[in-house]
N, C-alpha and C positions, 0 to 999 in steps of 0.2 A: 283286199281279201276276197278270195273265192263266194259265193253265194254254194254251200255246199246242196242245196236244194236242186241245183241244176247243174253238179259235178256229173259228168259224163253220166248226162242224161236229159239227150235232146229234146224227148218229149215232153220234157216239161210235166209232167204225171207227178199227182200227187200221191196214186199208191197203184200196184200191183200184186194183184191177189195171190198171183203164179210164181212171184217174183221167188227169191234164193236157192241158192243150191248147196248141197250137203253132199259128203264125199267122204266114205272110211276104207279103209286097207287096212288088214292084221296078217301078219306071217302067224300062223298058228302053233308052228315050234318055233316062235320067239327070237327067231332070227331078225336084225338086221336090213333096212335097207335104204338107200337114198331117199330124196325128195323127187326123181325126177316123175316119177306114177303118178303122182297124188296131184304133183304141178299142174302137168297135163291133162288128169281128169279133167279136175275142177275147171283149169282153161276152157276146155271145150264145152264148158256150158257160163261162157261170160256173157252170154245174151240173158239168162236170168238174174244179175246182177245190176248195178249201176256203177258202182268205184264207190260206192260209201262206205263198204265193209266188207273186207278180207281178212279171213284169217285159220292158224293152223293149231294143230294139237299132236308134239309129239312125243311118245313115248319109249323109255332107253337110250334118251342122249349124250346121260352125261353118268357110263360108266363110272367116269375117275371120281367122282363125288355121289356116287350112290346112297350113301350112307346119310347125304345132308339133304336137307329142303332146299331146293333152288327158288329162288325167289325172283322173278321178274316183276320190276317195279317202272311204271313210266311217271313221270314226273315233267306237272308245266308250270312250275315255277322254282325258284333255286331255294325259296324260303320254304318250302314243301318237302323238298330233300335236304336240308335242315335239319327240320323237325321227324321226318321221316328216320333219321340216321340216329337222330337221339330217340328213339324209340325202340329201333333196331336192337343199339347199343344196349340199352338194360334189361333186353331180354333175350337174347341172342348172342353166344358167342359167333363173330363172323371169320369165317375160313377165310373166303377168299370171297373178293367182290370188283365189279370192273364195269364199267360204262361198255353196254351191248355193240357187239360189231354190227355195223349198216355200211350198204353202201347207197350209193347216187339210185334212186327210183320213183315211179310215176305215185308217189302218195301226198294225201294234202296232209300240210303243214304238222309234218314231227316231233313228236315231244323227247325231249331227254327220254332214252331208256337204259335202267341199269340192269343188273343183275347181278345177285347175293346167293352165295351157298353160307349155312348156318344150320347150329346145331342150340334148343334150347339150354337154356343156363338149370345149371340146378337149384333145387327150392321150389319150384312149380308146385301149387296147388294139390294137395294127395287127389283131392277129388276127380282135381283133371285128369285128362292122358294126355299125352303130347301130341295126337293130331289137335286136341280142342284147346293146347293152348296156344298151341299154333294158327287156327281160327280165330279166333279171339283177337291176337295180333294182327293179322289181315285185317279185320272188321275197325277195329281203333286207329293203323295206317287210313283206309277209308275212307273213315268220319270226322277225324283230329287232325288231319294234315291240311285239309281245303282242296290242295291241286295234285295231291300224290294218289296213284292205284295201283291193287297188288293185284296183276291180272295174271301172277304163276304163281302157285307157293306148296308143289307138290315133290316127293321126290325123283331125282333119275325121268325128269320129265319135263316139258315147257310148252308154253302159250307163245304164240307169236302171232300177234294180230294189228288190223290199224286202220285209216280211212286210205281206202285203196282198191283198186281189183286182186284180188287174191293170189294172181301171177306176180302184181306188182308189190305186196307184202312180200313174197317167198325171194323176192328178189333185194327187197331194203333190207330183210334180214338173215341173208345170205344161206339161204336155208341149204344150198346147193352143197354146202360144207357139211352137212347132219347128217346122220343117222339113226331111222327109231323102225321097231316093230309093230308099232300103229302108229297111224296118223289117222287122224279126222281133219276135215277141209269146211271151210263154210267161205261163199260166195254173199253178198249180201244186198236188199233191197228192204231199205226199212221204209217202212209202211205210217206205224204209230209214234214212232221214237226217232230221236237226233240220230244223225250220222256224226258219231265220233268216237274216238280212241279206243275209250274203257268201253265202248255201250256195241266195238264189233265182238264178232263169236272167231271163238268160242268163250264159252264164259267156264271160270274155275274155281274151286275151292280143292284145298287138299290135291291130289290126284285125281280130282273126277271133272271131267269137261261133259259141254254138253255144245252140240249145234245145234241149230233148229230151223226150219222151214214152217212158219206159220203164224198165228196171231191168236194171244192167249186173254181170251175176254174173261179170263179168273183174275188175272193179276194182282188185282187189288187184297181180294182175300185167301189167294196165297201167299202174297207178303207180307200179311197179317200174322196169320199164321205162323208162318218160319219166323218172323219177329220175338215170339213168346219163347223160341227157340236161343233168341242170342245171334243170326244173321243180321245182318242192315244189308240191305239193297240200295246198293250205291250209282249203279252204272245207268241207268235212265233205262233199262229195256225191257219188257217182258223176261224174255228167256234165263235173266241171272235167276229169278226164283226156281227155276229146275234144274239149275245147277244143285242148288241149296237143298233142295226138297231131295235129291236123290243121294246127295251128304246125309240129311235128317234119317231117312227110311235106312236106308242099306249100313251104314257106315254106326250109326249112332243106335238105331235101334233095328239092327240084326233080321230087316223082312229082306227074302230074294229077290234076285231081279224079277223073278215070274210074277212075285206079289205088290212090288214095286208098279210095274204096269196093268195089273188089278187096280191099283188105287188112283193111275193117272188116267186112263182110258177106262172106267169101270161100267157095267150096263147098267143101263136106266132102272128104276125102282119096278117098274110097272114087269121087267124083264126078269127081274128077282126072283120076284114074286112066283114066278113061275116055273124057277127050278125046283130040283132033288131036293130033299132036307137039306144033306150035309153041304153041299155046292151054296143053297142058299143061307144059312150060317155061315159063313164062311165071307161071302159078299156082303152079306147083313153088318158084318162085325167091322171089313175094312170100309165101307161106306160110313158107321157113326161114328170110328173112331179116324177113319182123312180124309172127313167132307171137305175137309177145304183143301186138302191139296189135290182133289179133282180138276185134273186139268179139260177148261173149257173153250171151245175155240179150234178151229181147223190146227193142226201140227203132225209132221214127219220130223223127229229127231234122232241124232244118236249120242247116245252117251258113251263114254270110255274113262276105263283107270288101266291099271296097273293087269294085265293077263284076261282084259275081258272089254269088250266093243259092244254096244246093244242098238239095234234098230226098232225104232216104234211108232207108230201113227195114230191118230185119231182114231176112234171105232167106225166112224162113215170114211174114213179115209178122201179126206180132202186136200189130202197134201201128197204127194207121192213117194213111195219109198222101193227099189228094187234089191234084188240081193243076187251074187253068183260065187262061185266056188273054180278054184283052180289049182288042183295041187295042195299047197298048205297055204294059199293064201284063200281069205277072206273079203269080196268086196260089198260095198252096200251104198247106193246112189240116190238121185234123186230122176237120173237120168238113164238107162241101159243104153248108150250110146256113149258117154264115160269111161262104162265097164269095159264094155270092149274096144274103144281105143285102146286100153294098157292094158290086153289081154283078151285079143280075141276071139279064144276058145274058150269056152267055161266046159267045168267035168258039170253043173249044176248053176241054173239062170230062173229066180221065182221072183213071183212080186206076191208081197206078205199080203195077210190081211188085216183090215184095220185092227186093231186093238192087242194083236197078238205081236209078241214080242219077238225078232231074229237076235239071237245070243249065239258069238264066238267066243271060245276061250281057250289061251295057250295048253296045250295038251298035255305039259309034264310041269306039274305044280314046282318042282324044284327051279325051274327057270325064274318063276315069278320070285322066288326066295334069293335065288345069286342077284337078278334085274334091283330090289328092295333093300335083301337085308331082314326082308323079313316073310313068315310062312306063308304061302296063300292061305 
């Protein structure tokens, strides 16, 4: 077996600061398009990677089951998916289910992967809703299976990730056959955390992904945190807690994206202090009430669901993040050499600033409701 410590990566280096890459594309009227942009980006930035982590995010795949949770599940042992299927089974009716098309590609050592479309059973909990009892499921696959992870389980949407260069995932998992209106890309160099399966990006709950480029020295008391919430962090890596934490805020308890990036990038106390009244209430409130999901530590990430992409960085911005405009597409890098390979005019080319948020979102809310099934 491979020493994955020194899978294509000669140097031997135990970390690099500089190291991943992050890559989103949104058509902004919701349109449709291949893999082959987002391939390419990401490609041409496979010097900030190693082959330890590739992977994609894409959304509007799977028209024909709009209506269901797609569940992508990888599985390394058969007693996993077992127990995994009797889990499934009593709480899930399953539509349809089928061991994921691969073909021949440069990744280390593949684990079974399935994928399930499913619709909750009825009786569910009045208390829940059905995204959170569909969370819940994910969280107990997780932690009751040993070898089983639920690395997709959003709708009309899929994760496809793995240990690999990012060209070489898009290629074991045929990605050349998709079609989605966003894609997010992450190239991978882990730094703190194993290189394997469940622990490449993008990382998922429900419909929301998240890449990231950076190293989050919160970890510990953000997964504290989100713990109290009913998450377990399964996958060994910083970044699954911002997956979580952008479920928590947005999804569960109703703050914008603008307030969301308030509470991950927020200013220092001493900075507070020093604004307007209402500016500093306002800071005052989301700093004592998500001290801990202050995110600490150099990062450029994006997150993405269903009709909405977000780029964000650290307040000193130690990680880089670019943005450009083209027509109705949306792109957002790690690299403006990226962008303009698959598009080398831009109507509009900025690089943000730390702490402020770049938000795209499909222009005509009906789209996102035919894409779901359900209203934006």
């Amino acid at each position: 077996m491979k020493d994955l410590g020194k899978v294509n990566n000669p140097f031997g280096d135990d970390k690099d600061f500089a190291g991943c890459s992050i890559f989103g594309m949104m058509n902004l009227e919701g349109k449709r398009f291949s893999s082959a942009d987002p391939v390419k980006a990401i490609a041409n930035m496979h010097d900030r990677g190693n082959g330890l982590g590739g992977g994609f995010a894409v959304y509007g795949i799977y028209p024909d089951f709009k209506d269901y949770f797609a569940l992508h599940i990888m599985y390394l042992s058969k007693d996993a998916k077992e127990k995994t299927d009797r889990i499934l089974a009593s709480r899930f009716h399953i539509i349809y289910d089928e061991e994921m098309q691969t073909r021949p590609a440069d990744v280390h050592d593949p684990p079974r992967v399935w994928r399930y479309f499913v619709e909750p059973k009825k009786g569910q909990p009045e208390k829940l809703t059905v995204d959170d009892y569909v969370m819940q499921a994910v969280m107990r696959i997780n932690t009751e299976t040993g070898k089983a992870f639920v690395f997709s389980s959003g709708r009309n949407m899929g994760v496809f990730k793995g240990v690999g260069f990012p060209e070489d995932v898009a290629e074991f998992f045929c990605l050349d056959e998709y079609e989605g209106y966003l894609w997010t890309v992450h190239g991978r160099f882990p730094t703190n955390t194993p290189g394997w399966w469940g622990g490449a990006h993008p990382f998922n709950i429900l419909d929301w992904t998240v890449v990231h480029n950076g190293e989050l020295s919160s970890y510990g008391i953000n997964r504290r945190y989100l713990e109290m919430y009913g998450y377990k962090c399964t996958m060994q890596t910083d970044t699954e807690v911002m997956a979580y934490a952008v479920d928590l805020l947005i999804r569960r308890q109703h703050l914008s994206v603008e307030l969301m990036a308030k509470v991950f990038a927020g200013p220092l106390w001493s900075e507070i202090d020093e604004m307007e009244p209402e500016q500093r209430r306002l800071y005052t409130v989301l700093r004592q009430t998500y001290g801990s999901l202050l995110m600490n530590g150099p990062f450029g990430f994006l997150v993405a669901h269903h009709g909405e992409m977000v780029g964000l960085t650290d307040r000193i911005k130690l990680r880089p993040l670019v943005a450009g405009t083209r027509g109705d597409f949306l792109y957002m890098s790690s690299e403006e050499a990226a962008i303009r390979l698959v598009s080398p005019t831009l109507d509009r080319f900025w690089a943000p600033r730390g702490g402020e948020p770049v938000i795209g979102r499909v222009r005509n809310p009906a789209v996102i409701e035919d894409l779901t099934g359900e209203s934006a």
